[in-house]
C-alpha positions, -999 to 999 in steps of 0.1 A, spaced: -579 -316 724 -569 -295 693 -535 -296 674 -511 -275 691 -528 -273 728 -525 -292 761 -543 -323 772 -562 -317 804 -542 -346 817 -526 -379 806 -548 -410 791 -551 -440 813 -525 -461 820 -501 -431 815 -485 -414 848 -497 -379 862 -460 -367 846 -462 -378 811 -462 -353 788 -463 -350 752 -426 -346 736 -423 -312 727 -430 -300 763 -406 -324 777 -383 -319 753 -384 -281 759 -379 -280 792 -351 -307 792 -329 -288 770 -339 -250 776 -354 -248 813 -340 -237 845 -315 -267 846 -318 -273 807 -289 -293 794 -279 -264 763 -277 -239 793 -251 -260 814 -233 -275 786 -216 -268 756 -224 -281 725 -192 -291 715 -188 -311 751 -209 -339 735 -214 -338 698 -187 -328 673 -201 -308 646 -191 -296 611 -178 -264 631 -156 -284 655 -147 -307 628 -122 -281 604 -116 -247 604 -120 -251 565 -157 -247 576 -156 -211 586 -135 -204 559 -166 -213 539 -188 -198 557 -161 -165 553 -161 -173 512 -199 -174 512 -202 -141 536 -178 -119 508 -205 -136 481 -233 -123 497 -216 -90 502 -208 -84 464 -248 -93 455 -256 -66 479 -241 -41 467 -216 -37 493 -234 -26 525 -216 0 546 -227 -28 575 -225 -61 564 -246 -85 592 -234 -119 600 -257 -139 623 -259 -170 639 -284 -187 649 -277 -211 675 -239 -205 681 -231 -228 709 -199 -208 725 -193 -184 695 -168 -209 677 -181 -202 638 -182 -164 644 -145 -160 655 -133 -183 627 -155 -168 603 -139 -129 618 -107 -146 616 -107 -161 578 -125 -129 558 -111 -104 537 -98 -70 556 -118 -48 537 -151 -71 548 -143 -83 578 -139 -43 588 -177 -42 579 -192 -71 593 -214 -70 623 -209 -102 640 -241 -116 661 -244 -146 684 -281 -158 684 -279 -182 718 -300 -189 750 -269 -197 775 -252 -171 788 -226 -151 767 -190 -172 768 -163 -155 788 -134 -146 769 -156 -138 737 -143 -110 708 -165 -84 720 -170 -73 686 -197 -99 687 -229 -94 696 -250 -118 715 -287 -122 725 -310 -144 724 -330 -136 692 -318 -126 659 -313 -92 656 -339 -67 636 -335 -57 601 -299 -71 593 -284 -68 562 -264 -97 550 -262 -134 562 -280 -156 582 -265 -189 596 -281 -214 614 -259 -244 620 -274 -277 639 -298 -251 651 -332 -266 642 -331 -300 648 -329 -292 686 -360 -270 680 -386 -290 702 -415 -310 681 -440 -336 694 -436 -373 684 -467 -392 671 -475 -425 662 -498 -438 640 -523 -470 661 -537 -501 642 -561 -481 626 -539 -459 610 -547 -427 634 -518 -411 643 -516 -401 680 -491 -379 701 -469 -394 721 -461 -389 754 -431 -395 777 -422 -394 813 -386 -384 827 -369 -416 822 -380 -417 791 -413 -441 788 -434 -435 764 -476 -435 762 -499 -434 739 -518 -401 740 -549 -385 720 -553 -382 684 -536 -354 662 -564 -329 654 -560 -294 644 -530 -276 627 -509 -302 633 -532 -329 616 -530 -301 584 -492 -304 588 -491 -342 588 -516 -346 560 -492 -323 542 -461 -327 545 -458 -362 562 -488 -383 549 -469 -411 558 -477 -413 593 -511 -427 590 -497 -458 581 -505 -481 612 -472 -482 630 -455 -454 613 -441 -425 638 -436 -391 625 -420 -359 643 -442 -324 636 -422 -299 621 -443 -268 628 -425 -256 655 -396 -253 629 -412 -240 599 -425 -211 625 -386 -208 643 -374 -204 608 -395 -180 595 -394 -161 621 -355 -160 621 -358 -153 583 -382 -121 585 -360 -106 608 -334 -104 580 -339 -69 562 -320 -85 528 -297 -112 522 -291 -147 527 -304 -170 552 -287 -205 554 -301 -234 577 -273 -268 577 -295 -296 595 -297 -336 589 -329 -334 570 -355 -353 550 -378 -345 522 -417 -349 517 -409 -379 489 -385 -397 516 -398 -392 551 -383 -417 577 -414 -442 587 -400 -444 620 -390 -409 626 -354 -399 638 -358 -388 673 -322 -394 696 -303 -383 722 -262 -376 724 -245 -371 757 -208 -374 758 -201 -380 722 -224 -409 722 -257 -417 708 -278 -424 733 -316 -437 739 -337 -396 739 -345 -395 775 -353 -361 785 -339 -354 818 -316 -322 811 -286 -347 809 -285 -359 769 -294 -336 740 -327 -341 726 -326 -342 686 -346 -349 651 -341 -347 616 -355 -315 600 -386 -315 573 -358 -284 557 -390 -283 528 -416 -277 552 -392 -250 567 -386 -232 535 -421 -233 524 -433 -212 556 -405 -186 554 -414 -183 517 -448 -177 528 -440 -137 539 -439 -128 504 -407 -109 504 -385 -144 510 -377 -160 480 -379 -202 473 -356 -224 493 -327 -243 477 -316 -276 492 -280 -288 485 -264 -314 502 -234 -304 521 -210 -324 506 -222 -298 472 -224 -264 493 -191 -266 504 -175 -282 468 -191 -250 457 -173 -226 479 -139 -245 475 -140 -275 501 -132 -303 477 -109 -325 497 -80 -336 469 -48 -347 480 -19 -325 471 3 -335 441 29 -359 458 61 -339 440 50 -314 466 62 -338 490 96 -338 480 97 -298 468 82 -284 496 78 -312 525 63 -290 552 35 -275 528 29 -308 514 20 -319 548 -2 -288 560 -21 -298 527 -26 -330 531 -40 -324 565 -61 -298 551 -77 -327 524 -84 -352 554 -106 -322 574 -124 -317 539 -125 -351 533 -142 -354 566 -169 -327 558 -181 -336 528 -181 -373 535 -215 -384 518 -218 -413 545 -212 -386 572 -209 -346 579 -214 -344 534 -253 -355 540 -261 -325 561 -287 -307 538 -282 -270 533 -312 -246 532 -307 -216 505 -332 -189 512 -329 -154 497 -347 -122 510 -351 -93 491 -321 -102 471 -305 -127 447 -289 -163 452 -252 -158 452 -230 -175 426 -227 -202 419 -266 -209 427 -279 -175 413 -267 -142 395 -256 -164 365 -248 -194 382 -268 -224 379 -293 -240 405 -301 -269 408 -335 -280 413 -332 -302 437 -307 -317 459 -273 -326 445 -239 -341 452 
């Protein structure tokens, strides 16, 4: 068996259905009766999206940034990558500038069907759009990109593992191949006898793709994520069904999810030659940097102007909320320029930082 391929049927002791976990996985959440074609995202996890509109905003003050560094574009592309039912592309419409939001080109990248009701301003397909010009977003989107599990034995081999429909798992054949390359790389840990590891190729692939479809600009990925210094020894796959963490059990009735190797990711994209190095920022940093900062309101605003001391104060608790360090704050942003400059405050006189910060 090679990295990458099929077994020509489960190892003993495994039934005639187990399959490894990407396959499963793939099928669970984007077959026939996956659960991301019958449900909406936001029925059963609450993302940074659904958490504040102050999000979008962001996303809005980052979109006019990327406009000024390009010069302006007579089309100005925003795309998302993975946008559940449209939600960050009508507050994103809703919260720019007249002048820019009379140039953007909105773009829904998404396998379920289009949303009734949508602006049909924006598009909505399921693949990024060719030679764009602007801004690439991909919220949540990669961590429910299917990888295969593997777990290392006694003697330190790491094999894949494989799973039936209620979720038992097997012990299948030895890593080999290009995904043995990818472990030695870029999770060396999971030789360690015991140690389980997800493989992130399917990603690093999924994002450069996305990336090279992007003529210039920005491309922004916003996952939970790990670095190779820090990989989890026991991986991160899990389920959520319901707003609930729940055992992964891929059946079509839970989302299927892992933290993202974001490095690993960036280092493929960067591969292309005309993408520039990735730039990982925590959240809770990204969006200080485009004016989520989550202070209270003076409190003689209370007594001056009661009503706007109130729609403030609101406002500090949803940015509070997503830049929480022990919550939505330790999503890790992706920074990845094509064919053009960071925006401020990371590039074009701005500082960036070398590594992961706030």
């Amino acid at each position: 068996m090679t990295g990458g391929g099929r077994a020509a049927g489960p190892p003993p002791g495994a039934p005639p259905g187990a399959r490894r976990w990407r396959e499963a996985a793939q099928e669970a959440l984007y077959g026939p009766e996956g659960f991301f074609l019958r449900h909406a995202p936001a029925e059963h996890f609450r993302t940074s999206v659904h958490a504040s509109p102050l999000f979008a905003r962001a996303v809005a003050g980052l979109l006019v940034r990327v406009d000024e560094v390009l010069g302006h574009p007579r089309e100005l592309a925003l795309v998302d990558h993975g946008a559940g039912r449209g939600e960050l592309l009508t507050g994103v419409l809703a919260a720019l500038p007249g002048g820019v939001a009379a140039r953007t080109r909105a773009h829904a990248v998404e396998r379920a069907p289009r949303p009734e009701g949508l602006d049909p301003a924006i598009g909505w397909s399921d693949a990024p759009p060719d030679g764009a010009v602007g801004l690439l977003f991909a919220n949540e989107w990669l961590d429910d990109v299917p990888v295969d599990v593997v777990e290392a034995d006694s003697g330190g081999v790491p094999r894949y593992v494989l799973v039936d429909r209620d979720g038992t798992e097997y012990a299948g054949g030895p890593v080999t191949g290009r995904d043995a390359d990818w472990l030695a790389r870029w999770w060396p840990s999971a030789a360690e006898p015991g140690a389980r590891a997800e493989i992130g190729r399917p990603r690093d692939t999924a994002w450069a793709a996305a990336v090279a479809r992007l003529e210039r600009g920005l491309a922004v990925a916003v996952d939970y994520a790990h670095t190779r210094a820090a990989r989890p020894p026991l991986g991160t796959l899990t389920g959520y069904r319901d707003g609930r963490q729940v055992p992964p059990v891929p059946d079509g009735r839970c989302d299927l999810t892992a933290h993202v190797a974001l490095d690993a990711c960036a280092a493929e994209a960067e591969r292309d030659g005309a993408t520039g190095p990735g730039l990982l920022v925590t959240q809770r940093a990204a969006l200080r940097a485009l004016g989520v900062d989550g202070a209270r309101p003076p409190l003689e605003l209370a007594s001056r102007d009661p009503g706007g001391y109130l729609r403030r104060l609101a406002a500090a608790g949803e940015a509070a909320e997503l830049t929480d360090p022990a919550g939505l704050g330790a999503f890790t942003w992706l920074l990845q320029p094509r064919r053009a400059p960071l925006p401020p405050p990371w590039g074009v006189g701005g500082s960036r930082p070398d590594r992961p910060s706030g």
